[in-house]
Chimera marker file (.cmm) of the C-alpha trace (Angstrom):
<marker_set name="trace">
<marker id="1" x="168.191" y="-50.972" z="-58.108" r="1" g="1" b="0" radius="0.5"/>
<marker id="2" x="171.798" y="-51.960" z="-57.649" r="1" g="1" b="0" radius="0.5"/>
<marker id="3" x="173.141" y="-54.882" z="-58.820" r="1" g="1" b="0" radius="0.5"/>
<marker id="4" x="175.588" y="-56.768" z="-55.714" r="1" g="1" b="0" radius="0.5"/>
<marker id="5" x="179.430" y="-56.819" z="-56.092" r="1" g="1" b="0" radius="0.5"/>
<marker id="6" x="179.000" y="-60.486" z="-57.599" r="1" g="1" b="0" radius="0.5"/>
<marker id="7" x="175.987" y="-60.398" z="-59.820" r="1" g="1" b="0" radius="0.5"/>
<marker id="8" x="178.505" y="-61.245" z="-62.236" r="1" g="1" b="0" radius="0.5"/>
<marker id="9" x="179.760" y="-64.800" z="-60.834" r="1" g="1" b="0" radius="0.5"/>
<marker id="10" x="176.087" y="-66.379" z="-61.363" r="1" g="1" b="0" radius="0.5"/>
<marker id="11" x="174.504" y="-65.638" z="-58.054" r="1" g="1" b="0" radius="0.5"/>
<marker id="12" x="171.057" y="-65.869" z="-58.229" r="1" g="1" b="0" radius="0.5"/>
<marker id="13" x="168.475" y="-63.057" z="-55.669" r="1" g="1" b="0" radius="0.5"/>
<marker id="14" x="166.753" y="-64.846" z="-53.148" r="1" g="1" b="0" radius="0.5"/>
<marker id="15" x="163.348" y="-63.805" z="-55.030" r="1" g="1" b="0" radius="0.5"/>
<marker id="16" x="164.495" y="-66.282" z="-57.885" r="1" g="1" b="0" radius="0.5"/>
<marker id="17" x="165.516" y="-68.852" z="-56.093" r="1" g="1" b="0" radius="0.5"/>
<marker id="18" x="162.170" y="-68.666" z="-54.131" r="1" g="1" b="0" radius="0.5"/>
<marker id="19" x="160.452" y="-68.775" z="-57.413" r="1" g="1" b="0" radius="0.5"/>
<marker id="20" x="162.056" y="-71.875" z="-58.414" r="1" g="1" b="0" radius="0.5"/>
<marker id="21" x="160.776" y="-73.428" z="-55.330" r="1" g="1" b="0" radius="0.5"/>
<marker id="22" x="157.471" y="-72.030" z="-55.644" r="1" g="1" b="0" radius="0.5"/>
<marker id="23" x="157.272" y="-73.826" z="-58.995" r="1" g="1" b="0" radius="0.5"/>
<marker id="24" x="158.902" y="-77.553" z="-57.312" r="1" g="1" b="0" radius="0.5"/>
<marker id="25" x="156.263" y="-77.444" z="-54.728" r="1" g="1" b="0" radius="0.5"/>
<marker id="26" x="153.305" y="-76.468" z="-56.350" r="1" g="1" b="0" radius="0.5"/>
<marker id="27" x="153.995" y="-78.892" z="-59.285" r="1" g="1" b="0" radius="0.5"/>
<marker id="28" x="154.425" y="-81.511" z="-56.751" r="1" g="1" b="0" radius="0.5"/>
<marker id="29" x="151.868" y="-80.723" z="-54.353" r="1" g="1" b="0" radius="0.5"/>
<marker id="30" x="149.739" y="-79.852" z="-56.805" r="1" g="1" b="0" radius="0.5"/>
<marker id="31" x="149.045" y="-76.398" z="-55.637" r="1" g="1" b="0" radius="0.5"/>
<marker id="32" x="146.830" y="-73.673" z="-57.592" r="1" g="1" b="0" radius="0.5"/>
<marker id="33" x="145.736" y="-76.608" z="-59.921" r="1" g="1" b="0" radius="0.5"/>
<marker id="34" x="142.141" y="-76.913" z="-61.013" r="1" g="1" b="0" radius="0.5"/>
<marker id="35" x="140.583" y="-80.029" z="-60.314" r="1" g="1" b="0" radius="0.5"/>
<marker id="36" x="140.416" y="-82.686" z="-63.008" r="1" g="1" b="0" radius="0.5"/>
<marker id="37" x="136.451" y="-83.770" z="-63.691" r="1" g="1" b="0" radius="0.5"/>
<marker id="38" x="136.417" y="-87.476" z="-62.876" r="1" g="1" b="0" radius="0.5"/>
<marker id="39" x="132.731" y="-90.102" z="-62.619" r="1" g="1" b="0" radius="0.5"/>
<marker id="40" x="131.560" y="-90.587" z="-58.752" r="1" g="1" b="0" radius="0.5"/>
<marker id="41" x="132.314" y="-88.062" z="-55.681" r="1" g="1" b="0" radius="0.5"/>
<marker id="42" x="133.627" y="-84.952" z="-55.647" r="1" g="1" b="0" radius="0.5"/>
<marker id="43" x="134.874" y="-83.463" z="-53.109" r="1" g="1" b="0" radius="0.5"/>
<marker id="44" x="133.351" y="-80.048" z="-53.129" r="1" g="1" b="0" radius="0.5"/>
<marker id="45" x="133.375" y="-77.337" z="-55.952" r="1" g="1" b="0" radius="0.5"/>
<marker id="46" x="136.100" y="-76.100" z="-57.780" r="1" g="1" b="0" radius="0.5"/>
<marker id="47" x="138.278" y="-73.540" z="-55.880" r="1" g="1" b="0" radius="0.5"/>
<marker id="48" x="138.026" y="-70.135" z="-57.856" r="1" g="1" b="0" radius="0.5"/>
<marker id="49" x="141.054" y="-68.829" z="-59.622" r="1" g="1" b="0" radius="0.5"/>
<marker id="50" x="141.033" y="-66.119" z="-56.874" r="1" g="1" b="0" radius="0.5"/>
<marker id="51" x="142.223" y="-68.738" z="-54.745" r="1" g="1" b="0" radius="0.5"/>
<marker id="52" x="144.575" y="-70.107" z="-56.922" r="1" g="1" b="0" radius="0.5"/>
<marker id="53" x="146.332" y="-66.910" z="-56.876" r="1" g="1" b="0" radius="0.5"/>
<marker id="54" x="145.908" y="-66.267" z="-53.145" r="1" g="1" b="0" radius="0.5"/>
<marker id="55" x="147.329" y="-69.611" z="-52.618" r="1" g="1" b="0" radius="0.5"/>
<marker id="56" x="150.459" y="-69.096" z="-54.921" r="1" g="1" b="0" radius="0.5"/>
<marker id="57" x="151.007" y="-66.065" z="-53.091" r="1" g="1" b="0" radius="0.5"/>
<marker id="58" x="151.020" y="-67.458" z="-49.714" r="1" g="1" b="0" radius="0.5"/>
<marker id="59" x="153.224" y="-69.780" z="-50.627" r="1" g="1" b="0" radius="0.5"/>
<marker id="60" x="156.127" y="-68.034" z="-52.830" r="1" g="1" b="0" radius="0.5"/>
<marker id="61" x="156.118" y="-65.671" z="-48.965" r="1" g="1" b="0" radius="0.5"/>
<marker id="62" x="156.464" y="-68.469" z="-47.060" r="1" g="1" b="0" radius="0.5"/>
<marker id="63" x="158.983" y="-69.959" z="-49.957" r="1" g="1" b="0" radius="0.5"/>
<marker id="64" x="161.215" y="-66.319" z="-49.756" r="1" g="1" b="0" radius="0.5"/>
<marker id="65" x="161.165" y="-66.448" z="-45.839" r="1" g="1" b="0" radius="0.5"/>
<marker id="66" x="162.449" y="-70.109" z="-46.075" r="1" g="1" b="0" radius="0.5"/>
<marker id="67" x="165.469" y="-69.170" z="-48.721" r="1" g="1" b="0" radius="0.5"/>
<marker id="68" x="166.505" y="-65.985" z="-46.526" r="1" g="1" b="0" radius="0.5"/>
<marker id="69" x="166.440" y="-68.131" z="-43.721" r="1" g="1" b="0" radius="0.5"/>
<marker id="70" x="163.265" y="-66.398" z="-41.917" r="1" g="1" b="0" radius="0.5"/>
<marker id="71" x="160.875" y="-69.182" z="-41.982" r="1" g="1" b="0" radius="0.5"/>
<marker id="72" x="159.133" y="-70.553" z="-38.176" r="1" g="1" b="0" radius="0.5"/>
<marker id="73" x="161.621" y="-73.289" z="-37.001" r="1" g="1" b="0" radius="0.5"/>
<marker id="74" x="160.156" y="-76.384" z="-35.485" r="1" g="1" b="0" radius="0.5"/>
<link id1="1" id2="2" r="1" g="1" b="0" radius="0.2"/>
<link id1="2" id2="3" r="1" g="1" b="0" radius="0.2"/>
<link id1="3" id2="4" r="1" g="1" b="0" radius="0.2"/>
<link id1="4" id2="5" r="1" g="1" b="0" radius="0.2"/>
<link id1="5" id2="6" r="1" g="1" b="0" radius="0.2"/>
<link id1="6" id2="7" r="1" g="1" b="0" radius="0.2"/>
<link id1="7" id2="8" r="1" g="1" b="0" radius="0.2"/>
<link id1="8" id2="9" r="1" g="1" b="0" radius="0.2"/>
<link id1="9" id2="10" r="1" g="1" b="0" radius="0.2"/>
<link id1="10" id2="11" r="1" g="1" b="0" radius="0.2"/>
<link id1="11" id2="12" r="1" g="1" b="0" radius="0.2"/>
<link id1="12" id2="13" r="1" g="1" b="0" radius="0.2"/>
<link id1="13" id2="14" r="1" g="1" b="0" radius="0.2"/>
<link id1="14" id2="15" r="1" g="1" b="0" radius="0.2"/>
<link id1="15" id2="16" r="1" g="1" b="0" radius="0.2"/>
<link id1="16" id2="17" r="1" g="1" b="0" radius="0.2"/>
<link id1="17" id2="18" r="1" g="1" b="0" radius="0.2"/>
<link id1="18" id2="19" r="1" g="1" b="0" radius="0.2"/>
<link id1="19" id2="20" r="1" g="1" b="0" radius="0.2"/>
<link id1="20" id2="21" r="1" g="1" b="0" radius="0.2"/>
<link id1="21" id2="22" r="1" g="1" b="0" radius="0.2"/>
<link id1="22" id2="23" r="1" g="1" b="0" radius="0.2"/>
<link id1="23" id2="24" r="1" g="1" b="0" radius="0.2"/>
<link id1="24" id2="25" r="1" g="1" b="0" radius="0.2"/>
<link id1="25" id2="26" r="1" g="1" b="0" radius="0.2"/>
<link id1="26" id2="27" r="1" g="1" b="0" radius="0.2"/>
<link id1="27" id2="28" r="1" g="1" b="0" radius="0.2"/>
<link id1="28" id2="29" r="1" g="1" b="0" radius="0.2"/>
<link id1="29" id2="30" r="1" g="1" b="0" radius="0.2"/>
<link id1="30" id2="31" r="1" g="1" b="0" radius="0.2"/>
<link id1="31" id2="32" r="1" g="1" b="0" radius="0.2"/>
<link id1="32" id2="33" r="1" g="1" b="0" radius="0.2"/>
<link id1="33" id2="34" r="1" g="1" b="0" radius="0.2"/>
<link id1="34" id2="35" r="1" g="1" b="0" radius="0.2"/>
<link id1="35" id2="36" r="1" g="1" b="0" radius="0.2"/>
<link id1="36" id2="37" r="1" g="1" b="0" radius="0.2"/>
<link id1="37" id2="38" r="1" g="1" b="0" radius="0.2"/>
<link id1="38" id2="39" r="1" g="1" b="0" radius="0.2"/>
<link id1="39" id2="40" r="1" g="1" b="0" radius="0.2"/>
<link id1="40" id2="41" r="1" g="1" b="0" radius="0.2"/>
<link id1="41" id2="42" r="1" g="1" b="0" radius="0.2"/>
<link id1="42" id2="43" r="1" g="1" b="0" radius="0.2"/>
<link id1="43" id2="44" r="1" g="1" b="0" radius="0.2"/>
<link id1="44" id2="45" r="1" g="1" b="0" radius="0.2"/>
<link id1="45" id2="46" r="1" g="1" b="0" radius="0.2"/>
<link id1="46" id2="47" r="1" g="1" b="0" radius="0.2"/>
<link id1="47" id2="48" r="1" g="1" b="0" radius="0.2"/>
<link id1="48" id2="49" r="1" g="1" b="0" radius="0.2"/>
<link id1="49" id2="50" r="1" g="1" b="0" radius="0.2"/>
<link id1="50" id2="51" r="1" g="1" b="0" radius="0.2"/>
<link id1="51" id2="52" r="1" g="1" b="0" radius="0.2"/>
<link id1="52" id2="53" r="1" g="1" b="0" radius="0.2"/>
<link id1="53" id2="54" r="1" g="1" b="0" radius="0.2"/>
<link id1="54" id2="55" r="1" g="1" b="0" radius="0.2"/>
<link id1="55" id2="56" r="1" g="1" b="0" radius="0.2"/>
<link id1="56" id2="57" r="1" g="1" b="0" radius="0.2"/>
<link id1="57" id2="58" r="1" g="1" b="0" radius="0.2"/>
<link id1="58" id2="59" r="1" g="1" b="0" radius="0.2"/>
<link id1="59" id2="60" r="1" g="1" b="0" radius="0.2"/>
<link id1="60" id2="61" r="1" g="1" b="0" radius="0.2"/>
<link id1="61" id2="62" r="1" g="1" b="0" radius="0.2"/>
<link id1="62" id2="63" r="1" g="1" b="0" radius="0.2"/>
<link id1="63" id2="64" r="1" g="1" b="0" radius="0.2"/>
<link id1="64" id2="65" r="1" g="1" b="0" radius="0.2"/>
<link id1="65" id2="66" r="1" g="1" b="0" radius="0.2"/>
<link id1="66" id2="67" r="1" g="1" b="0" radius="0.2"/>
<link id1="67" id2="68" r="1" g="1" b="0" radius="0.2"/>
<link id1="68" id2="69" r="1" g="1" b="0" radius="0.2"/>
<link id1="69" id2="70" r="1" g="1" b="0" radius="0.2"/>
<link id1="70" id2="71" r="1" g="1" b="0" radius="0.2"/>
<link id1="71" id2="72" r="1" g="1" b="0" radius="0.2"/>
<link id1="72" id2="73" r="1" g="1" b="0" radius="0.2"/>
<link id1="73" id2="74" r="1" g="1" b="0" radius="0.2"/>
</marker_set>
């Protein structure tokens, strides 16, 4: 793989950057995180880490279509 012209003046790939936002929104949103027991309802089982993953997935695409300026607009 070839590195651009100005790899060397701190730009950052669009995969990393996506990454980085992966990791805002799911820490904010709470994405991919297991369920903390707590007393009285739940609201259904525990999603499987399969779906954690499939769930990260989905959204570091739709993060990487959003930094290379891809993503649906509204």
């Amino acid at each position: 793989m070839e590195l651009p012209n100005n790899a060397g003046l701190g730009a950052r790939r669009n995969e990393d950057i996506a990454l980085d936002l992966l990791k805002f929104v799911a820490s904010t949103t709470g994405v991919g995180r297991t369920a903390a027991p707590s007393t009285g309802f739940s609201g259904g089982a525990a999603p499987k880490p399969e779906e954690h993953v499939t769930q990260l997935l989905e959204l570091y695409g739709r993060c990487l279509k959003a930094v290379e300026g891809k993503g649906a607009s509204a």
